[in-house]
C-alpha positions in Angstrom: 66.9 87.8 53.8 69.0 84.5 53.1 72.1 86.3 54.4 70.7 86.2 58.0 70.7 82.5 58.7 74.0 81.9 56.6 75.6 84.6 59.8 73.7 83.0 62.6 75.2 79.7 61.5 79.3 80.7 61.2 78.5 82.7 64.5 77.6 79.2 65.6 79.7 77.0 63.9 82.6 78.9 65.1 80.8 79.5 68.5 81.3 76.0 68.9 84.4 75.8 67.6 86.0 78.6 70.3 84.3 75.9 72.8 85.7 73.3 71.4 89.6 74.5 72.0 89.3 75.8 74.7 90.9 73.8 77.7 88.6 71.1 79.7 87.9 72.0 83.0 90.5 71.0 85.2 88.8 69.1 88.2 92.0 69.0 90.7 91.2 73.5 90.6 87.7 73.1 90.8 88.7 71.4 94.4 90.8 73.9 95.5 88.3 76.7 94.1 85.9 74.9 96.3 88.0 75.8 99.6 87.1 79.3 99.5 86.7 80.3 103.2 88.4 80.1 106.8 89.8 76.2 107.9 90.5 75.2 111.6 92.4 72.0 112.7 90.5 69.0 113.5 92.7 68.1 115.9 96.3 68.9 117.7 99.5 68.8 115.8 102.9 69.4 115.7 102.3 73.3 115.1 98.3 73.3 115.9 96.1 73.1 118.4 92.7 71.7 117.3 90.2 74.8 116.2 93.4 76.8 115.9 92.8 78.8 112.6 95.3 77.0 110.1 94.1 78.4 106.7 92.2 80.6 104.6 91.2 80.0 101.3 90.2 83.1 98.8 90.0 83.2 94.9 91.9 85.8 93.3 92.4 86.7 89.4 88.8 86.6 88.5 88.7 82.9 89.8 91.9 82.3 87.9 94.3 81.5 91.1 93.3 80.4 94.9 95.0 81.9 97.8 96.0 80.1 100.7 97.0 82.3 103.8 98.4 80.1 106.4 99.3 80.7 109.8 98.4 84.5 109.2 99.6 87.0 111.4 102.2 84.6 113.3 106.0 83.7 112.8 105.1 81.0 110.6 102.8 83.0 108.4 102.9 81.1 104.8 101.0 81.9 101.4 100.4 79.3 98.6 99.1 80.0 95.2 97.5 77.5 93.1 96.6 78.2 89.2 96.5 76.5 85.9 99.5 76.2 84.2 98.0 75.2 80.3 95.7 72.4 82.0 98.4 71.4 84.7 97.7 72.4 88.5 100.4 73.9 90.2 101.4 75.9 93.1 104.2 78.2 94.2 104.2 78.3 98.4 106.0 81.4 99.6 107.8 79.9 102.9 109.0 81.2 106.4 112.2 80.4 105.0 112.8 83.0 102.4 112.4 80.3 99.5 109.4 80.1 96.9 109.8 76.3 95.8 107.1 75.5 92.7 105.3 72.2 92.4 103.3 70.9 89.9 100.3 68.3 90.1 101.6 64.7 89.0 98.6 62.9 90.3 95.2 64.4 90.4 92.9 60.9 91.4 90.2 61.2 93.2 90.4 62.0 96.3 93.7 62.8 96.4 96.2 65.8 94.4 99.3 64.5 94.9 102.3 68.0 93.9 105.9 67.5 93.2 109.0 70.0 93.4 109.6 71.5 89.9 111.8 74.5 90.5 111.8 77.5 92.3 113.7 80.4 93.4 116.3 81.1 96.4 116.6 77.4 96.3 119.5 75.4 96.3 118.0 71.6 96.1 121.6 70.4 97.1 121.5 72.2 100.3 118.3 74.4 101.0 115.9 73.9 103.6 112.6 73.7 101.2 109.1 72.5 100.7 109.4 69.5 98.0 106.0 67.9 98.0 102.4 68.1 99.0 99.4 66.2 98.9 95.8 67.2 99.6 93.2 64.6 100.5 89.7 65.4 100.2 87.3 64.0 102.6 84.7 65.8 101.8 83.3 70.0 101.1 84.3 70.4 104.6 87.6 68.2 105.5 90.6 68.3 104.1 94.4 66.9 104.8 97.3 68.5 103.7 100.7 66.3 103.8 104.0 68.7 103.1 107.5 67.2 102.9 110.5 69.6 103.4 113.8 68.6 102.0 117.3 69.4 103.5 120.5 68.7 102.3 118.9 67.0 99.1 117.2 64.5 101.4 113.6 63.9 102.7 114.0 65.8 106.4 110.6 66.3 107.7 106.8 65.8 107.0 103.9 67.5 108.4 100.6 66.5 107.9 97.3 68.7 108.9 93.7 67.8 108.8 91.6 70.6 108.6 87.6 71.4 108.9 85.8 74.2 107.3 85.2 76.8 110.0 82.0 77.0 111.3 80.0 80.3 110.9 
């Protein structure tokens, strides 16, 4: 009978233990996880009109990555994946151009997620045309702004910067 409780407190011990190493939550994913849904611009741009559908957010990977899908079904059709990477955000954006740059959070204050070029493939930094670095603003459950800075030639070459609403059902 004194065998029972001795189990039920290493199945605790190392209960806690299992909890204990496993990574904290990271709360920059927790913010994109919370974009699951449809996004419309909140105004005109260089490549919107405002309540043109920009983006849609979906989790993937049993919650483990977010899909962004943007521009869908046009010529500029884009998809962005963001994931954990050990307990560092990142994101690889698959780009009208052909080029997959990857970035990785270096800032995660709040509001802000500030993501800087750290690789990617059919890239040529010295030359390529590519995405370098993006930051997301949060405004609130329902407003976002997304700033992305494309590189050419190894230089800054153009910015674009979108604020989005959550689509109305």
């Amino acid at each position: 009978m004194r065998k029972q409780p001795l189990l039920t407190l290493c199945a605790a011990l190392l209960a806690s233990g299992l909890a204990a190493a496993s990574p904290p939550e990271n709360l920059a994913f927790e913010r994109f996880k919370g974009l699951e849904g449809d996004w419309v611009a909140a105004e005109d741009g260089d490549m919107t009109k405002k309540g043109d559908l920009v983006a849609t957010y979906r989790l993937t990977g049993a919650g483990s990555a977010v899909v962004e899908e943007l521009f869908a079904g046009s010529p500029h059709a884009m998809t962005t994946v963001y994931f954990l990477d050990g307990s560092d955000l990142v994101l690889t954006h698959y780009c009208m151009s052909g080029n997959q740059p990857h970035m990785r959070a270096r800032a995660t204050s709040s509001p802000k997620v500030v993501f800087a070029f750290d690789g990617g493939t059919n890239i040529d930094p010295r030359r390529d045309r590519f995405m370098h670095n993006a930051t997301f603003e949060f405004l609130s459950q329902d407003e976002l702004t997304s700033t992305w800075v494309e590189y050419a030639d190894g230089k800054q070459a153009m910015t674009v910067t979108t604020r989005l609403v959550r689509k109305s059902s």
